[in-house]
C-alpha positions in Angstrom: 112.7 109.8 89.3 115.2 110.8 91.6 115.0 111.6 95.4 116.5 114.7 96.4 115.1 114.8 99.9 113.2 113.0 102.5 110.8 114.8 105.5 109.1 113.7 108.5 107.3 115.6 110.6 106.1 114.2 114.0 103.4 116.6 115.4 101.2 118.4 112.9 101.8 122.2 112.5 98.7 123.0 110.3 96.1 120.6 110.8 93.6 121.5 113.3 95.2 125.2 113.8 93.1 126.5 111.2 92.2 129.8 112.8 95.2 130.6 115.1 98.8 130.1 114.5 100.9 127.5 113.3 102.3 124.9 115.5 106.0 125.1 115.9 107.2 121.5 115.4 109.8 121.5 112.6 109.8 119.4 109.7 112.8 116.9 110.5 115.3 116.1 106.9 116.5 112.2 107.2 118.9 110.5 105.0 116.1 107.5 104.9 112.9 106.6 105.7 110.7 103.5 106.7 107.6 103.0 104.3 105.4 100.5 106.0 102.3 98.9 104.0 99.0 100.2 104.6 100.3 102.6 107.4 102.6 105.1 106.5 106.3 106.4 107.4 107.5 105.3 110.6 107.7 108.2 113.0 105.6 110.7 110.7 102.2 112.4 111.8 100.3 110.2 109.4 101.6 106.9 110.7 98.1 104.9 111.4 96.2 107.9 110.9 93.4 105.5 109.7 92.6 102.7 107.4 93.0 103.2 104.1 94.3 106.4 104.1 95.3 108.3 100.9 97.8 110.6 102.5 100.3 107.6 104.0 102.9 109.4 102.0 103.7 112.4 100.0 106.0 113.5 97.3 106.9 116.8 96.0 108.5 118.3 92.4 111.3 120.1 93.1 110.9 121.7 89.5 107.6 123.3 91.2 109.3 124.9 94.3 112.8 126.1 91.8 109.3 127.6 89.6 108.5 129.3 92.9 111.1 131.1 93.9 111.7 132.2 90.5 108.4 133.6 89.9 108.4 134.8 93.7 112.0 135.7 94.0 111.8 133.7 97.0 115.2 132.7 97.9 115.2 131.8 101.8 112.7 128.7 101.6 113.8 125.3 101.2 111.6 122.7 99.5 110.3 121.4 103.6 108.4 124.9 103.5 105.4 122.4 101.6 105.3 119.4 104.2 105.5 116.7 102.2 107.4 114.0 102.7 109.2 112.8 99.6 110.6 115.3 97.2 112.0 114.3 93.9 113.2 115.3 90.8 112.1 114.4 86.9 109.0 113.2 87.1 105.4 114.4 86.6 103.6 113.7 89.9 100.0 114.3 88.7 100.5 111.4 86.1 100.8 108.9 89.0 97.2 109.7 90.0 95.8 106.4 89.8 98.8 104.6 88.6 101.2 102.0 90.4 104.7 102.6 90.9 107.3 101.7 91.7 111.1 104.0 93.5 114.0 101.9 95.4 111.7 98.4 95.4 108.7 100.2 97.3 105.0 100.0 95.4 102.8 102.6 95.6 99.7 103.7 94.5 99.1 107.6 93.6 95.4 108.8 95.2 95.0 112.1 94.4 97.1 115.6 94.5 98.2 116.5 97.9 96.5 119.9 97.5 98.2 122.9 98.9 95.8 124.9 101.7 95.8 128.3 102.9 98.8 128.2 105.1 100.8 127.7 102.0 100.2 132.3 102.1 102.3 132.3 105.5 104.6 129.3 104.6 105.8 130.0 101.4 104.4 133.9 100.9 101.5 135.7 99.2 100.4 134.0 95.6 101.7 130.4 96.3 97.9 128.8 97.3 97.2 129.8 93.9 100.6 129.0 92.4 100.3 125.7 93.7 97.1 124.9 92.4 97.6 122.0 90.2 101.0 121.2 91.5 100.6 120.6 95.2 102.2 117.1 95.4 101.5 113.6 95.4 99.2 111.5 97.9 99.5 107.9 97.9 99.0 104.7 99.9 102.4 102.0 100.5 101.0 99.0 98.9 104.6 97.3 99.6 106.9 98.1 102.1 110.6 99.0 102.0 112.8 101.9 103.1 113.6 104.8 100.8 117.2 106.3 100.7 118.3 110.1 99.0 119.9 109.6 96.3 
């Protein structure tokens, strides 16, 4: 599995908006980022967001957005358009659902699928909550800590 690109987002932009509008924080690419056990991604939204949480990180197929655009003939959305934190390449995400693994020296365990919402209409465009369905990403707790590079 190979990292393409890494996302944090410090404010949320969806959460708690449902509603109105969209926040207006931007998702922020980093050439690395800080995985810290049982907590999350230093600097993201999520970081302490509770005990236990499932959500302390997120990955992302970038097979699933290329999928997108090609079915949408969406060409002016880059693969931050989903929020999540972690996007990779070659690798089935939905078979890490409750399996250990393992990227860079960092443990993980895979929760459940980060499942796309309603905003995904206004993010990515009409049809992608349903084409997403399935595919939405990767939720998963740190169970070792480490930093992640792209690459």
């Amino acid at each position: 599995m190979k990292i393409l690109h890494l996302f944090i987002s410090r404010e949320h932009i969806y959460v708690g908006h449902f509603g109105g509008p969209a926040g207006t924080t931007p998702i922020e690419e980093v050439d690395e980022i800080e995985c810290v056990t049982g907590s999350g991604i230093r600097g993201d939204r999520y970081f302490d967001h509770k005990p236990d949480y499932k959500g302390q990180i997120t990955f992302f197929e970038i097979e699933t957005h290329r999928r997108l655009c090609d079915h949408f003939a969406v060409f002016d959305k880059g693969p931050e358009t989903y929020r999540r934190n972690v996007i990779v390449e070659g690798r089935d995400l939905n078979a890490l659902i409750g399996q250990e693994f393992e990227i860079q020296g960092v443990r993980f365990l895979g929760t459940e699928e980060a499942k796309p919402c309603l905003w995904m209409e206004e993010a990515f465009g009409k049809g992608a909550l349903k084409a997403l369905v399935g595919k939405g990403g990767l939720r998963a707790r740190i169970l070792s800590g480490g930093v992640l590079n792209r690459g």
